[in-house]
TORPA-4810 file (N, C-alpha, C, O; in nm, 3 decimals):
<nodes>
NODE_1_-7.092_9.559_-5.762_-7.015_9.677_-5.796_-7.107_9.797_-5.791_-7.201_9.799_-5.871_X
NODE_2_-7.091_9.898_-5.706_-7.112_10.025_-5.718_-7.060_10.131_-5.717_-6.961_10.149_-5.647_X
NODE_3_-7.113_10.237_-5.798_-7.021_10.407_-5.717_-7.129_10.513_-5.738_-7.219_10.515_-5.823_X
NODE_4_-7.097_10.609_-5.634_-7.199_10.677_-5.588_-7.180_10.838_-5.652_-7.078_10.906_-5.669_X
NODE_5_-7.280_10.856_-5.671_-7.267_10.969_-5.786_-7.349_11.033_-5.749_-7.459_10.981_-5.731_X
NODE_6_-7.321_11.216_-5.713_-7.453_11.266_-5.691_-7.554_11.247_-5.576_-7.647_11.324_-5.553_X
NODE_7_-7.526_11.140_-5.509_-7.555_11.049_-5.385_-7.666_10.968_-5.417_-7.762_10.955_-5.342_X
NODE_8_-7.654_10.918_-5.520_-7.685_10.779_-5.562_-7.612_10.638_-5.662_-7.531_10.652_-5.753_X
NODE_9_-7.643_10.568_-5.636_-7.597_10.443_-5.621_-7.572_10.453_-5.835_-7.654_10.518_-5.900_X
NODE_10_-7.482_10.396_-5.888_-7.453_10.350_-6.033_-7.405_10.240_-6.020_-7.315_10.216_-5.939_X
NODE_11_-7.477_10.120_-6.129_-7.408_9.993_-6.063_-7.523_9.875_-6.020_-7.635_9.903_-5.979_X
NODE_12_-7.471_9.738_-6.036_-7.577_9.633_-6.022_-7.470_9.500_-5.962_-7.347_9.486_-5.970_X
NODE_13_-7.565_9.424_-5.907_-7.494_9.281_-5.898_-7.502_9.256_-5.949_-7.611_9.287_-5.997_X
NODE_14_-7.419_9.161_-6.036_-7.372_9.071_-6.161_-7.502_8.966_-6.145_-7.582_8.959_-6.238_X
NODE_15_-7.522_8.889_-6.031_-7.627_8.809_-6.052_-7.759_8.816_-6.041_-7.845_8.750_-6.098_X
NODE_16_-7.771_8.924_-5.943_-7.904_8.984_-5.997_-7.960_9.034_-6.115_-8.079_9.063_-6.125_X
NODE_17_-7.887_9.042_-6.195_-7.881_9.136_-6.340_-7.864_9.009_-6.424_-7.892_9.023_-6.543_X
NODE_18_-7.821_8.879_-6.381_-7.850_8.820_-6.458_-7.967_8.771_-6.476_-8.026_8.753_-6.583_X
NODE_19_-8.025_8.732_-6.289_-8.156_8.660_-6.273_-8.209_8.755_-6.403_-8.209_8.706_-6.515_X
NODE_20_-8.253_8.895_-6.380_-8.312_8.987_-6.472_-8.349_8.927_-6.584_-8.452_8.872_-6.623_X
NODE_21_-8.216_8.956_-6.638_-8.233_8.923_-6.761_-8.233_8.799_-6.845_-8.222_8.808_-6.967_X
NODE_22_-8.246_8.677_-6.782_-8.313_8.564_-6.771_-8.431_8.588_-6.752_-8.484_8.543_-6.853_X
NODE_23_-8.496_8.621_-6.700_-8.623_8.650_-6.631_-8.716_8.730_-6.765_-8.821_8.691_-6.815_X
NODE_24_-8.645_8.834_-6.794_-8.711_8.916_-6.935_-8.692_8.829_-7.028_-8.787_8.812_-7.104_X
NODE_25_-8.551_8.736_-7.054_-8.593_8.731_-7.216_-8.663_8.565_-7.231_-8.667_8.496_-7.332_X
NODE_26_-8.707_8.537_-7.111_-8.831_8.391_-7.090_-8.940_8.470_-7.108_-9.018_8.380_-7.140_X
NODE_27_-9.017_8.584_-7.112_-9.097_8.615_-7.144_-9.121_8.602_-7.263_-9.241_8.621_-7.280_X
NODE_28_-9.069_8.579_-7.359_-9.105_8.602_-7.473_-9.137_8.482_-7.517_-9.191_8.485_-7.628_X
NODE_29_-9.123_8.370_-7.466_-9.159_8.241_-7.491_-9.291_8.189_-7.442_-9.356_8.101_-7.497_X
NODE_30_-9.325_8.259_-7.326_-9.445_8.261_-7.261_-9.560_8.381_-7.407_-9.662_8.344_-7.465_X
NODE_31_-9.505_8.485_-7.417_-9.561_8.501_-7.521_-9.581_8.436_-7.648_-9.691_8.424_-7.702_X
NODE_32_-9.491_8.401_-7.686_-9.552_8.325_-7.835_-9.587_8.208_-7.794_-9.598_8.137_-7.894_X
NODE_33_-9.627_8.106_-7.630_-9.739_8.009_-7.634_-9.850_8.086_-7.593_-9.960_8.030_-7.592_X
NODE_34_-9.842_8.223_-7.553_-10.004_8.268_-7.559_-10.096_8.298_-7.700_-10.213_8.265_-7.722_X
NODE_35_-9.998_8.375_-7.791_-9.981_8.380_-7.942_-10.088_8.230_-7.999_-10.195_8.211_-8.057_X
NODE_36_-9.977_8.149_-7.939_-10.005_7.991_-8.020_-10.119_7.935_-7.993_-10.179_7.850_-8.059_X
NODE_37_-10.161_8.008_-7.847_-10.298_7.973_-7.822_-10.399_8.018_-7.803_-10.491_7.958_-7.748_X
NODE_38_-10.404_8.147_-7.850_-10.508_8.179_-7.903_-10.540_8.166_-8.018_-10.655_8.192_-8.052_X
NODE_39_-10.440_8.119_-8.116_-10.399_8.118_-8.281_-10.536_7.973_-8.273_-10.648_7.964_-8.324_X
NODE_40_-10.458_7.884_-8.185_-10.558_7.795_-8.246_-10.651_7.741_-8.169_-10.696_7.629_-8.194_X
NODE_41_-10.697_7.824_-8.055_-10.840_7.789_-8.010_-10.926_7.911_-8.136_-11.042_7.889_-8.169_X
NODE_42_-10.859_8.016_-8.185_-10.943_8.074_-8.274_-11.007_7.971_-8.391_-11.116_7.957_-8.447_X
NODE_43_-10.862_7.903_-8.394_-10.913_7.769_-8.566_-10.964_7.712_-8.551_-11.003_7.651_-8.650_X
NODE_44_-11.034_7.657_-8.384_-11.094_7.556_-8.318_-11.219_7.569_-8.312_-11.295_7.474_-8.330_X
NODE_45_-11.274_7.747_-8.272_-11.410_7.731_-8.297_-11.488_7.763_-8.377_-11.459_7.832_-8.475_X
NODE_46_-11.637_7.708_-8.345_-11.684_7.760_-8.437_-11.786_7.904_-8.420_-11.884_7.928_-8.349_X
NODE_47_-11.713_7.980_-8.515_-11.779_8.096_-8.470_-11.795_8.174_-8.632_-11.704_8.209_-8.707_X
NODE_48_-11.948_8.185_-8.653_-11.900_8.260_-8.816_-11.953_8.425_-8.812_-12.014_8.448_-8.708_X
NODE_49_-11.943_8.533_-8.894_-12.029_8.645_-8.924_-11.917_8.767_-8.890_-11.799_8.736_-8.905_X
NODE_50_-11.942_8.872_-8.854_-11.880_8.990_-8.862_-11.808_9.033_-8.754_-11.716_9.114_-8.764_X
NODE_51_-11.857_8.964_-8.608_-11.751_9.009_-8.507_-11.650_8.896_-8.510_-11.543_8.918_-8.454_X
NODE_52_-11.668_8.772_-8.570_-11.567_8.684_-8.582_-11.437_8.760_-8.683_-11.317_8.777_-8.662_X
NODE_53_-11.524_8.793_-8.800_-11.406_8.860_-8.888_-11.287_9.023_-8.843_-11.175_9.067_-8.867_X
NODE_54_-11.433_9.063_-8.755_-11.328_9.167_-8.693_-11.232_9.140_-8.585_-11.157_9.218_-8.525_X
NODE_55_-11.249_9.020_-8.573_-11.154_9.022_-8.400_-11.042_8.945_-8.502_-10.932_8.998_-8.495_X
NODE_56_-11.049_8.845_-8.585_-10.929_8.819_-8.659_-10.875_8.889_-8.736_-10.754_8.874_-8.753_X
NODE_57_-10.950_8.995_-8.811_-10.854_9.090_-8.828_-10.765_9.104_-8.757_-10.655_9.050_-8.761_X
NODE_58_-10.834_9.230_-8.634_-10.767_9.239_-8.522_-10.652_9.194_-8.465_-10.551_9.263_-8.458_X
NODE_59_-10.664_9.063_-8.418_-10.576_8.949_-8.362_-10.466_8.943_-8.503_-10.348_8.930_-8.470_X
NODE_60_-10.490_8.950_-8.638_-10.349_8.952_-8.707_-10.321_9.088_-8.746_-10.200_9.099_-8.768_X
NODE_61_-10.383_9.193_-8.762_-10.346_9.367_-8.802_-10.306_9.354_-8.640_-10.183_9.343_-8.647_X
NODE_62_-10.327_9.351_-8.557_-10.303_9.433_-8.407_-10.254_9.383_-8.309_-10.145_9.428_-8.275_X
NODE_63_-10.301_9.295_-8.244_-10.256_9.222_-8.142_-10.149_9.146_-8.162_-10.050_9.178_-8.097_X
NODE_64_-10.140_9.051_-8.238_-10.006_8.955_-8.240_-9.909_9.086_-8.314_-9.938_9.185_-8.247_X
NODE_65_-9.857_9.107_-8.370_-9.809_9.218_-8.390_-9.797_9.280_-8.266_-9.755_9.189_-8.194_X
NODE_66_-9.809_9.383_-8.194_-9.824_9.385_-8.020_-9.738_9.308_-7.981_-9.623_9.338_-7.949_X
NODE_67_-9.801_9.178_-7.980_-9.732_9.088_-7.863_-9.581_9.029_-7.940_-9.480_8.997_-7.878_X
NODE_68_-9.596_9.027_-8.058_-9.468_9.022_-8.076_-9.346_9.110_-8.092_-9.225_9.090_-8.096_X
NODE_69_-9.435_9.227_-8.099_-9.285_9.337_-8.082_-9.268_9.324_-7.876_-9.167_9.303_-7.809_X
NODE_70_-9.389_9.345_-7.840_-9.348_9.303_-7.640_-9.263_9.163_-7.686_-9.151_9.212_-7.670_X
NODE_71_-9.245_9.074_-7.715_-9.168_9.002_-7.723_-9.034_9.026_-7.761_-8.931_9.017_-7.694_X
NODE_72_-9.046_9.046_-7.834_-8.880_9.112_-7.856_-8.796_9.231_-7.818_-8.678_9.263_-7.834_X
NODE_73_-8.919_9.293_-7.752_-8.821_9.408_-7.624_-8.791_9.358_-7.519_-8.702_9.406_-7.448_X
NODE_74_-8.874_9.225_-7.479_-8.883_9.174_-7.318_-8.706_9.079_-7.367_-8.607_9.053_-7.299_X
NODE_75_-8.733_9.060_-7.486_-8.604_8.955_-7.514_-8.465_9.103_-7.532_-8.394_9.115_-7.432_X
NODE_76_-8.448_9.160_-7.600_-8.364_9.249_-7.655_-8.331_9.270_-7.467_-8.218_9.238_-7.427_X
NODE_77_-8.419_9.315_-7.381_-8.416_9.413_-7.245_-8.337_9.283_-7.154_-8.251_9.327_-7.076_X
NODE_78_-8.352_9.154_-7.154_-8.304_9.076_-7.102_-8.159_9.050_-7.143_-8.067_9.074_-7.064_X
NODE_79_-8.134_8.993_-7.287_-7.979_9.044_-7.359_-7.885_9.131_-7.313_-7.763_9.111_-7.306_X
NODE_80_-7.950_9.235_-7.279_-7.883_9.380_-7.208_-7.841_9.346_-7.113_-7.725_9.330_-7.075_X
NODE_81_-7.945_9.330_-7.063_-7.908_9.274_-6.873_-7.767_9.154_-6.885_-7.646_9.156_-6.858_X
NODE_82_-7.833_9.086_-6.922_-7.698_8.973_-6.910_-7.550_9.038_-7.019_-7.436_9.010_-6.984_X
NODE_83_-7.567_9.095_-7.106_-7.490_9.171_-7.140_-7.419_9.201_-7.044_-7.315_9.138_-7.025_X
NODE_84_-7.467_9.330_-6.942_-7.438_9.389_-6.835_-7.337_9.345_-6.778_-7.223_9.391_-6.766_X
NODE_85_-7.408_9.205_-6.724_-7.332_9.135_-6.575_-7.223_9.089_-6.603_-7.124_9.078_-6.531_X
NODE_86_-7.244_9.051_-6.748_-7.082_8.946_-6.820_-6.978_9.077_-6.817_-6.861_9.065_-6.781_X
NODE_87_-7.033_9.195_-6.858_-6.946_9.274_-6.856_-6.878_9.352_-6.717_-6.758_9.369_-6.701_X
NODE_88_-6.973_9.388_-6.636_-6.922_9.377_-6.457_-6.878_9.316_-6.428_-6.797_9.357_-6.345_X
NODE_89_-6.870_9.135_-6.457_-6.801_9.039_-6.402_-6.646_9.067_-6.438_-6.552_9.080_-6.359_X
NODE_90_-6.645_9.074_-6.565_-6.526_9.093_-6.657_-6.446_9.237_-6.560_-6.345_9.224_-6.491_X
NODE_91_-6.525_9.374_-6.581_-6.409_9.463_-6.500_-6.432_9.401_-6.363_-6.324_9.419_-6.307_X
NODE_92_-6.504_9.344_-6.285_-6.486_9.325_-6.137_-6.350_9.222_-6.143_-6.260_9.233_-6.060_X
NODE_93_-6.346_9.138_-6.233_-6.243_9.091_-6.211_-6.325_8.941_-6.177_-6.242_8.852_-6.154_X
NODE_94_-6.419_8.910_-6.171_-6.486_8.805_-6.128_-6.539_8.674_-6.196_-6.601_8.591_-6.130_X
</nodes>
């Protein structure tokens, strides 16, 4: 479905927009096993003194935090998408 506005295109294929958003909200699963693994190769080694304590800070004040809000936009942005297509399908009639 498209219409042209302005002389550009408004409008998506239903299944491309789904691939999409399939596609975004699997990211977020790929994120929280990167999460999971750095979580516990951190518990794994051994590492003691002050840059150990700052990078775990870090890694729980900053980074995972990070990666979990990118997680849940990559998921929320995918929702949309398939949102979308169910709803194009629906007025296309399809």
């Amino acid at each position: 479905m498209s219409q042209y506005a302005f002389g550009g295109m408004i409008g998506a294929d239903p299944e491309q927009l789904t691939h999409l958003g399939t596609t975004l909200s699997r990211q977020r699963t790929d994120i929280e096993a990167l999460m999971a693994t750095v979580t516990s190769a951190l518990a794994t080694t051994t590492w003691t003194g002050p840059a150990r304590q700052a990078f775990e800070q870090d890694w729980q004040a900053s980074f995972r935090m990070a990666l979990t809000r990118l997680g849940e936009a990559f998921d929320l942005a995918g929702r949309d998408c398939l949102m979308r297509a169910n709803e194009l399908r629906r007025v296309m009639g399809a």
